[in-house]
C-alpha positions as CSV (number, residue, x, y, z in Angstrom):
1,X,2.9,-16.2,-4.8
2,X,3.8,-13.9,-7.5
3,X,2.4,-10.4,-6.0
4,X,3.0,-11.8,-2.6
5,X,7.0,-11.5,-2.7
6,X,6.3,-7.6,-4.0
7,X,4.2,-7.4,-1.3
8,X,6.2,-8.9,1.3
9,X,8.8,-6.0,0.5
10,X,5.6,-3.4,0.3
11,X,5.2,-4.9,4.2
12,X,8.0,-4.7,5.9
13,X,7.2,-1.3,4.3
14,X,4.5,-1.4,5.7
15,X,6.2,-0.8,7.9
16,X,7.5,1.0,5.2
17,X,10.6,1.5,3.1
18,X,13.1,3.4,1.0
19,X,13.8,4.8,-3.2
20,X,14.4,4.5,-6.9
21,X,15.1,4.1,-13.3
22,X,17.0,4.1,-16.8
23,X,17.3,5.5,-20.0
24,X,15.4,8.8,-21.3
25,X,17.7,11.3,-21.9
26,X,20.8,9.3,-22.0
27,X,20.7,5.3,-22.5
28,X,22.6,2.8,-20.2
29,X,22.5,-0.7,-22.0
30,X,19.4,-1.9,-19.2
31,X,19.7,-5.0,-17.5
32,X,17.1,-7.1,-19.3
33,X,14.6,-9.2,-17.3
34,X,13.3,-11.7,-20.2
35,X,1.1,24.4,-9.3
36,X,-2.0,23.2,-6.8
37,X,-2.2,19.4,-7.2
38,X,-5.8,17.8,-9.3
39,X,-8.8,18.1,-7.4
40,X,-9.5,15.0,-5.3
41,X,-12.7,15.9,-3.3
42,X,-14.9,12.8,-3.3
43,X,-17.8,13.3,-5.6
44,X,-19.8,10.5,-7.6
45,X,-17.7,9.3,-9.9
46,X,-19.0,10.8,-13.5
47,X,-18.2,8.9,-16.5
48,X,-15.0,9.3,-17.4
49,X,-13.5,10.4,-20.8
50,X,-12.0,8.5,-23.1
51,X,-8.1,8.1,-21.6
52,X,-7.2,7.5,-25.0
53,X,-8.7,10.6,-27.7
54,X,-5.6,9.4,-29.6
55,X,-5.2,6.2,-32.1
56,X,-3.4,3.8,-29.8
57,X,-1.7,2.2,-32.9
58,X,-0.8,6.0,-34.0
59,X,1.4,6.6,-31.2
60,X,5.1,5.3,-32.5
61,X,8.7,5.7,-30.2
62,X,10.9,3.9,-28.1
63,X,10.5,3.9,-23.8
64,X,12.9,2.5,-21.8
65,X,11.0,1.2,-19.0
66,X,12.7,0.5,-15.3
67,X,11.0,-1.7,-12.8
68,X,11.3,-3.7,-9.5
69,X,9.4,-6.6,-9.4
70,X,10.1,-9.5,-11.9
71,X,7.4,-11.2,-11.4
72,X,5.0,-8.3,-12.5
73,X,7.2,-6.9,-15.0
74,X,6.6,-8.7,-18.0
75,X,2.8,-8.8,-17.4
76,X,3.0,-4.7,-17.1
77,X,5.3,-5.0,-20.6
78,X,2.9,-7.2,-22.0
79,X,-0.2,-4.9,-21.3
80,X,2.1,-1.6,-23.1
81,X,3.0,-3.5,-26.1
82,X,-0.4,-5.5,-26.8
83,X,-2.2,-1.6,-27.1
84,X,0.5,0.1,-28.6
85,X,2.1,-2.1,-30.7
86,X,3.7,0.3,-32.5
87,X,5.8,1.8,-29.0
88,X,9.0,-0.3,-28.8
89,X,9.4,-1.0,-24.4
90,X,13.2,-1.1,-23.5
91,X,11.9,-3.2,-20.1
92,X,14.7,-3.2,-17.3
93,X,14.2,-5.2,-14.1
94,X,16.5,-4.3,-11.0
95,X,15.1,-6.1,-8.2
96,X,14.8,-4.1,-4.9
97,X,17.0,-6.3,-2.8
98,X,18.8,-4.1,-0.5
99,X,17.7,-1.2,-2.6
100,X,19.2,-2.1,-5.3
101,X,16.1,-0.7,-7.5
102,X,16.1,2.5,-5.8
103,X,20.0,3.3,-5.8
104,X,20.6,2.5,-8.9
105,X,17.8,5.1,-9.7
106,X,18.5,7.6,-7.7
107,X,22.0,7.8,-8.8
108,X,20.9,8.0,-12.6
109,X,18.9,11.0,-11.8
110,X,21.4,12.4,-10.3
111,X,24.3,12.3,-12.6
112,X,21.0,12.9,-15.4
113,X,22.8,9.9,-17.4
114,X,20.7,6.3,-18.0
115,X,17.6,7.4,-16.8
116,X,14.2,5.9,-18.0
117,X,11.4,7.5,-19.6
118,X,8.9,6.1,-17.4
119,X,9.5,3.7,-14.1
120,X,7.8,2.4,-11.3
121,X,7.9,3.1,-7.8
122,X,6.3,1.1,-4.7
123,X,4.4,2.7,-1.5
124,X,7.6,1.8,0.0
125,X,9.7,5.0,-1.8
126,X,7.1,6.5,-3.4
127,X,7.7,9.9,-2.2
128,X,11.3,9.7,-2.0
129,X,10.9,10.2,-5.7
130,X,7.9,12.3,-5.7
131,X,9.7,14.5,-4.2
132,X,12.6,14.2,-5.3
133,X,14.5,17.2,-7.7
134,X,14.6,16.2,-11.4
135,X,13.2,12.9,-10.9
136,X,9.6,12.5,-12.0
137,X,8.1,14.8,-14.5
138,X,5.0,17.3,-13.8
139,X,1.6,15.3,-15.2
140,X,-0.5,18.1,-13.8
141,X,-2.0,19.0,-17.4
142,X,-1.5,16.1,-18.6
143,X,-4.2,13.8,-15.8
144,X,-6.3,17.1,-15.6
145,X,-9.0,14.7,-17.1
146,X,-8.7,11.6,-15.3
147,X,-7.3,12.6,-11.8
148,X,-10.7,12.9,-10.8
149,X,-11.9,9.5,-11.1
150,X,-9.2,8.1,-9.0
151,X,-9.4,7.2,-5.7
152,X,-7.9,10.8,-4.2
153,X,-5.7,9.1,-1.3
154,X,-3.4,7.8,-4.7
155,X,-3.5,11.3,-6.0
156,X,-2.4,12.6,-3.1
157,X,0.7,10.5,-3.0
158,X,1.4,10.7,-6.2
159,X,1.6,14.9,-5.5
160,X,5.1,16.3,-4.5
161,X,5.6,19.1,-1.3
162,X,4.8,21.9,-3.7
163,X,1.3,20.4,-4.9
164,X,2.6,19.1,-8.1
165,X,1.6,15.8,-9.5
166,X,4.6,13.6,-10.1
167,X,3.3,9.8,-10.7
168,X,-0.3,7.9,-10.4
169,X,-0.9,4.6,-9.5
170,X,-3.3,1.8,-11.5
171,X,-4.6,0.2,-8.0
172,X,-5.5,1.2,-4.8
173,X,-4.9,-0.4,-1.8
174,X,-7.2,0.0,0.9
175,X,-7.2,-1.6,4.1
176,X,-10.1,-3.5,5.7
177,X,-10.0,-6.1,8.5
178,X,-9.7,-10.0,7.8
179,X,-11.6,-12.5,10.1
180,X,-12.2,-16.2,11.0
181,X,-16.0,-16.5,10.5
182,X,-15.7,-19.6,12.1
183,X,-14.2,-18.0,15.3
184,X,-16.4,-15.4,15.5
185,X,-19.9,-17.6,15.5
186,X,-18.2,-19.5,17.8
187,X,-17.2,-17.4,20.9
188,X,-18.9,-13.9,19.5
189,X,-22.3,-15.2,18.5
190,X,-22.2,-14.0,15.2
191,X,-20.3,-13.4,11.8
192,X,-22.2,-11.0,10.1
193,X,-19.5,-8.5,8.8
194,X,-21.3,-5.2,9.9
195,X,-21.9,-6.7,13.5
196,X,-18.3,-7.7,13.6
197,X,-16.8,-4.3,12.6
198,X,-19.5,-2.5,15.7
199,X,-17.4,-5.0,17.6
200,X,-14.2,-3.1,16.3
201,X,-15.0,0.5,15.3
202,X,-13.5,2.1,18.5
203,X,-10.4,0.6,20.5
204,X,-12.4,0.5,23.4
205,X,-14.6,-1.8,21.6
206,X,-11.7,-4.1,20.1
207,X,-10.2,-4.4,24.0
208,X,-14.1,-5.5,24.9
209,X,-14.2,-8.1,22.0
210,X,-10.4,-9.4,22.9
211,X,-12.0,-10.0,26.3
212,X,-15.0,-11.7,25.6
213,X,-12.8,-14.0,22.9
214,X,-10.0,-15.1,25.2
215,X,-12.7,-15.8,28.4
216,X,-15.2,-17.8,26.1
217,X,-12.7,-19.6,24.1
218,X,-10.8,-20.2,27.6
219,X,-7.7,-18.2,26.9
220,X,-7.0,-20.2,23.1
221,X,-7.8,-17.4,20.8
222,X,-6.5,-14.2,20.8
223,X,-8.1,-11.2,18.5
224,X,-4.9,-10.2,16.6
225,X,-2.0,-12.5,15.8
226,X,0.6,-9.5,16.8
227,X,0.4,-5.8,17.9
228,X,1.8,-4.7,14.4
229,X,-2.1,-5.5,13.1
230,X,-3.8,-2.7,15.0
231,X,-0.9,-0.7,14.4
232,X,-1.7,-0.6,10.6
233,X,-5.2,1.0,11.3
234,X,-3.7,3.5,14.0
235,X,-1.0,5.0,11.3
236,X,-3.6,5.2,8.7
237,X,-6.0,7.1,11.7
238,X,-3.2,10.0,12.2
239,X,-3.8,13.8,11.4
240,X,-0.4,14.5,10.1
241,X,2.7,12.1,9.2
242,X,5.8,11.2,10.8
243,X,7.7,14.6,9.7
244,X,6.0,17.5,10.0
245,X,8.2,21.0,9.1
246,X,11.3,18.7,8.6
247,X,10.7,17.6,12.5
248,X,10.1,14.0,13.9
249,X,6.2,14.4,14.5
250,X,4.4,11.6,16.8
251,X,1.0,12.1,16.2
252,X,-1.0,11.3,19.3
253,X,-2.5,8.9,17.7
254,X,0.6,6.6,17.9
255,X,0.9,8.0,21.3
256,X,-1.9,5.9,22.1
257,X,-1.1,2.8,20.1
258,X,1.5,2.8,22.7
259,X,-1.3,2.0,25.4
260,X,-3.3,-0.1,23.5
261,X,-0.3,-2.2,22.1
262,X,0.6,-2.4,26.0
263,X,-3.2,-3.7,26.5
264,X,-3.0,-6.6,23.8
265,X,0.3,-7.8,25.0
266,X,-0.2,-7.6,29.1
267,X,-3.8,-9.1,28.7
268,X,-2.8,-11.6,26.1
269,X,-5.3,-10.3,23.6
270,X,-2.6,-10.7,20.7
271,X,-0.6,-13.7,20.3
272,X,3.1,-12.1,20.2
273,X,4.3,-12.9,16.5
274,X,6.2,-10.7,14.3
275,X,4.6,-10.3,11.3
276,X,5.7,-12.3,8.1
277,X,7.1,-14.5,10.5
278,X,6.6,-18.7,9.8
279,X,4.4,-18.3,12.9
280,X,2.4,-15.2,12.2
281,X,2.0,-17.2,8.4
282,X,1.0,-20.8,10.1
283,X,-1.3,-18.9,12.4
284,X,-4.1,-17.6,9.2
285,X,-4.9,-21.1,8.3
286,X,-4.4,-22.2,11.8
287,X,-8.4,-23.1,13.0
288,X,-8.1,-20.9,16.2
289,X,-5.0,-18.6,17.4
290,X,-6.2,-15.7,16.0
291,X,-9.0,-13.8,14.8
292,X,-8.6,-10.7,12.8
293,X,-5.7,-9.9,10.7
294,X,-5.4,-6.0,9.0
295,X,-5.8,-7.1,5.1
296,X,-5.5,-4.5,2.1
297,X,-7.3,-5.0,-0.8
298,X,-4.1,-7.0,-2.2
299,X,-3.7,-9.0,1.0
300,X,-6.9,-11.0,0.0
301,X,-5.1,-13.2,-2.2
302,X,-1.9,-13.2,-1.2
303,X,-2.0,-12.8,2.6
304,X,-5.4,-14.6,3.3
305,X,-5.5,-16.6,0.3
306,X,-1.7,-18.1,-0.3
307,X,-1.7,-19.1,3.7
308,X,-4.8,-20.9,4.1
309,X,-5.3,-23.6,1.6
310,X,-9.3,-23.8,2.8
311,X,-9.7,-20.3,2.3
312,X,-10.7,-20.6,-1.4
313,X,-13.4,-22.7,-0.8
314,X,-15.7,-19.9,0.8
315,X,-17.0,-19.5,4.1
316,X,-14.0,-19.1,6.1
317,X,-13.2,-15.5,5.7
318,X,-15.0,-12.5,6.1
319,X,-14.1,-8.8,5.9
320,X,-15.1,-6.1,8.1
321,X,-14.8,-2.0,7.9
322,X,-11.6,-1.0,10.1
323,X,-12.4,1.6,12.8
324,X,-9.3,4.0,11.0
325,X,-8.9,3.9,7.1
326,X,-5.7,2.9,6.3
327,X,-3.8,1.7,3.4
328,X,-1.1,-0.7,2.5
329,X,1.0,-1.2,-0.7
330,X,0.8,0.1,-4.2
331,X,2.7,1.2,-7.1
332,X,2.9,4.4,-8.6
333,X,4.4,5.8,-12.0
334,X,5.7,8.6,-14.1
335,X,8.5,9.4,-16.6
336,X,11.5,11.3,-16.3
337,X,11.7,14.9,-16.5
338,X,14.0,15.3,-18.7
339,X,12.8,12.5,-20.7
340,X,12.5,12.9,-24.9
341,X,10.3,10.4,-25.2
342,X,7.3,11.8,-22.9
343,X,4.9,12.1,-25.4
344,X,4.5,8.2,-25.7
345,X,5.7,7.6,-22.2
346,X,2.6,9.7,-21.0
347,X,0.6,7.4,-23.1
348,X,1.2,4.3,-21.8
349,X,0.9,5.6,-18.4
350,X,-2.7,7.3,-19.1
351,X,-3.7,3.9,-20.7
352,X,-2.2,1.9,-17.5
353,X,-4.0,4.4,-15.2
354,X,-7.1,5.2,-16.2
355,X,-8.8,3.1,-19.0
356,X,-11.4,1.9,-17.2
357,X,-12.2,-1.7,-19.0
358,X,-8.9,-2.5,-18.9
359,X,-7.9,-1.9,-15.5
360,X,-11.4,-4.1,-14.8
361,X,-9.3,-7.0,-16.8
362,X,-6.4,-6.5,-15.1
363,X,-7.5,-6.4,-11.9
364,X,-9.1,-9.7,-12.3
365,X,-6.4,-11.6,-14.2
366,X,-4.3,-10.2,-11.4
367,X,-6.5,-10.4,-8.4
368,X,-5.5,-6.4,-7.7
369,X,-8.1,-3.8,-7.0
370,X,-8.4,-0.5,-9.6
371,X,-7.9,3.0,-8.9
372,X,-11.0,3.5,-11.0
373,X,-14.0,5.1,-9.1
374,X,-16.4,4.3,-11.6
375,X,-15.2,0.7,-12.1
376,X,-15.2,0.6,-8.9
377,X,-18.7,1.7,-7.9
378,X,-20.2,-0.7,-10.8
379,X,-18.6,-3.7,-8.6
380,X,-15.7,-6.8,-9.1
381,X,-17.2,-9.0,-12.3
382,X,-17.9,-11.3,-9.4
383,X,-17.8,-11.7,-5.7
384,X,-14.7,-13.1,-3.8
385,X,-14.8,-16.6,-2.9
386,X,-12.2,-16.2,-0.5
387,X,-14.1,-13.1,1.3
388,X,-18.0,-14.2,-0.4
389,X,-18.5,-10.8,-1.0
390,X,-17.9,-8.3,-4.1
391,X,-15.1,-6.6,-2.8
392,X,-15.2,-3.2,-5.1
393,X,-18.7,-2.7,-3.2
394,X,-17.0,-3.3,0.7
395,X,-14.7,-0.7,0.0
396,X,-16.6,1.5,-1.9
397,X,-18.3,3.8,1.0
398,X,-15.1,4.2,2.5
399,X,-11.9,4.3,0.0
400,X,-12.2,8.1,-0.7
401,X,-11.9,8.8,3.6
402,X,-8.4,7.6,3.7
403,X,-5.8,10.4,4.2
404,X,-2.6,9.7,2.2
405,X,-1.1,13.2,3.1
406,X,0.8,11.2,6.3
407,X,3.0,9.8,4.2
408,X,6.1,10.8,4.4
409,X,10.2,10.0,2.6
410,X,10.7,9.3,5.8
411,X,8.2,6.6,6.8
412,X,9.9,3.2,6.1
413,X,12.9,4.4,8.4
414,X,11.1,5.9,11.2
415,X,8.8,2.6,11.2
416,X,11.0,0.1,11.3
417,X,12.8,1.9,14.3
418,X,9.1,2.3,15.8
419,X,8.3,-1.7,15.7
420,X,11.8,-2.4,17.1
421,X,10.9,-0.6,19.9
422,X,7.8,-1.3,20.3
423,X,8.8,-5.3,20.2
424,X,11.5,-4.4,23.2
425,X,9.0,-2.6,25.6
426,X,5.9,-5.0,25.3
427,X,8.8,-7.9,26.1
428,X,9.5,-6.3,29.1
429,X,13.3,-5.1,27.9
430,X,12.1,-1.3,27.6
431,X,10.4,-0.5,31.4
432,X,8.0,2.6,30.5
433,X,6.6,4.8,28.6
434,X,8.7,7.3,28.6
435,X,11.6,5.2,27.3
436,X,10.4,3.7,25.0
437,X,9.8,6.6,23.7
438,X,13.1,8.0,24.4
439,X,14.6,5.0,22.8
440,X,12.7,5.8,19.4
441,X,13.5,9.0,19.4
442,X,17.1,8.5,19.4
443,X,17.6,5.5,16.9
444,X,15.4,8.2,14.6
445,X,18.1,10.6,15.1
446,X,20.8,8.2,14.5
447,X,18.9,6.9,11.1
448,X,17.9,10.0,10.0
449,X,20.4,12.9,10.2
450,X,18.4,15.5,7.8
451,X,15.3,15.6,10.2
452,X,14.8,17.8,13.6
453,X,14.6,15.1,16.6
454,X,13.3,16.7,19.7
């Protein structure tokens, strides 16, 4: 459960959240815990260069290091100090409980006193600090070399407004589709993964498959567990963000979740749970209830695996291409930019980020998923038991089409507000449409006071 409780802030994220390190320039006592952006055009990954030209054991200094998570903390400290044992880590871990993490950062980079060479941030805030002035320092020379074997979606994240590359991330976390294999032979006639995602590429074709599910299982099984499932693959399947020219954007690609969503609910093809609710948790090892559930690469473990205590044991599970790339979670770092300690800050973060056979090791100790193209491409050491497949390969053809340019500082805000609204007009409390979208519109304005609302 370790990841999971990151995650579970990641989610409601994921619906998406908010912002925020210590001591690089100045040095509060931490509170222990134990020009254009890089390339990213998808091309075969070439072999990639040594991350680390220098002497590991060469590189000597102090880094104060701030982090969120305290579960993952001392692993990530762990990794620094065992290849650069000479590099003293000042670890700090401010957990992000009411934002602790990312007020307590922001407001060190503001008053440019306490701030940490290098720190972490989550999908959640990422570009809250991206973009933020004075916060992360330019690494555009710096990755020239190793941005390119990333999956570019990361990159992109990692860039700021003005195209300049603020922080990179050591996983990726792509989104695929989760499914019941049993469910599926049973009332679909197969579970073969690529006939399953044909059965989902197209929303047409997931309100066809709801059909056919809830008629031949006589009205027990629904295809999603809640609306907010399909709703992942729609945001990740937009042209442009929620804030477009410092104005409240709906792309019309939410336009028409609003119709599907409205589909599910009035035909009973979802089963009406709020996600990371006991009931939308029960219902993944539950033998029928629902079928598909939107899993990122992390999600594997710690959605599929930590709720469904037969899951390990093979068979059960099987994952299928979404009909919208999406993606779901992450972490991303970079130092201070006014750090004196970026030199060996920089290295820690190269080594975290890029060299390949460790990322390989730590992806497997810590069932995550690298941001390695080439490790990546030579496939997972072994195949999932959960899934029964070798996950790097599944997302392989398609991790380089998803577009992380949609998000947006703004995203965890305007999301929540979207889901609350959406969960009032598919209960009957909002009557159309057009007021539901009203509705959004204004609790967006009232939340968000430096954006254009029209």
């Amino acid at each position: 459960m370790k990841r999971f409780k990151k995650l579970l802030a990641v989610v409601a994220c994921v619906s998406m959240m908010s912002t925020l390190f210590a001591c690089g320039g100045g040095s509060d006592e931490p509170e222990e815990s134990p020009s254009p952006s890089p390339s990213t055009e998808a091309s075969a990954p070439a072999e990639s260069p040594s991350p680390s030209a220098v002497n590991r054991e060469e590189v000597k200094g102090k880094v104060s290091f701030w982090y969120f998570n305290k579960d993952e903390a001392p692993n990530i400290e762990k990794a620094f100090k065992d290849a650069f044992p000479n590099v003293k880590i000042n670890l700090s871990v401010i957990p992000d409980k009411d934002q602790q993490y990312q007020n307590k950062l922001t407001s060190a980079i503001r008053s440019g006193s306490g701030v940490p060479d290098l720190f972490g941030v989550e999908s959640a805030f990422v570009k809250r600090f991206v973009d933020m002035p004075d916060a992360f320092a330019d690494l555009t020379d710096r990755a020239k070399d190793i941005v390119g074997n990333m999956v570019p979606y990361t990159v992109e994240i990692g860039t700021d407004n003005s195209g300049v590359l603020r922080a990179v991330a050591h996983q990726a976390a792509a989104g695929a589709l989760a499914y019941k294999k049993p469910l599926a032979k049973k009332y679909l006639g197969t579970d073969d993964a690529t006939e399953i995602a044909n059965m989902l590429s197209t929303p047409e074709k997931m309100l066809e498959t709801a059909k056919t599910l809830k008629e031949k299982s006589g009205g027990k099984v629904s295809l999603f567990p809640t609306f907010e499932e399909p709703q992942k693959l729609y945001l990740g399947g937009r042209s442009a963000g929620w804030v477009v020219d410092n104005k409240l954007n709906i792309d019309q690609k939410m336009i028409d979740f609003i119709d599907f969503a409205k589909q599910l609910r009035d035909n009973k093809y979802e089963a009406s749970l709020d996600q990371w609710s006991p009931g939308w948790s029960a219902a993944i090892a539950d033998d029928e209830k629902a079928l598909v559930w939107a899993c990122p690469t992390w999600g594997i473990p710690w959605i599929v695996g930590s709720n469904d205590s037969k899951a390990a044991d093979g068979g059960r599970w099987g994952l299928a291409k979404p009909p919208f790339t999406f993606f779901w979670g992450g972490t991303w770092f970079g130092m201070y930019s006014k750090s004196t300690n970026q030199d060996a800050a920089w290295e820690l973060i190269k080594y975290f980020t890029s060299d390949k056979e460790f990322m390989k090791k730590w992806a497997t100790d810590n069932q995550d998923f690298p941001n390695n193209l080439q490790a990546i491409s030579e496939g997972s050491a072994e195949d999932s038991k959960i899934m029964g497949t070798n996950v790097y390969k599944f997302y392989e053809p398609f991790v380089k089409d998803i577009n992380g340019k949609i998000l947006t500082k703004y995203d965890d805000t305007i999301e929540y507000a979207f889901i609350d609204v959406m969960r009032s007009y598919l209960a009957g409390k909002i009557s159309s449409k057009d007021d539901m979208l009203k509705t959004f519109k204004d609790k967006v304005k009232t939340n968000l006071k430096d954006i254009t609302v029209e």
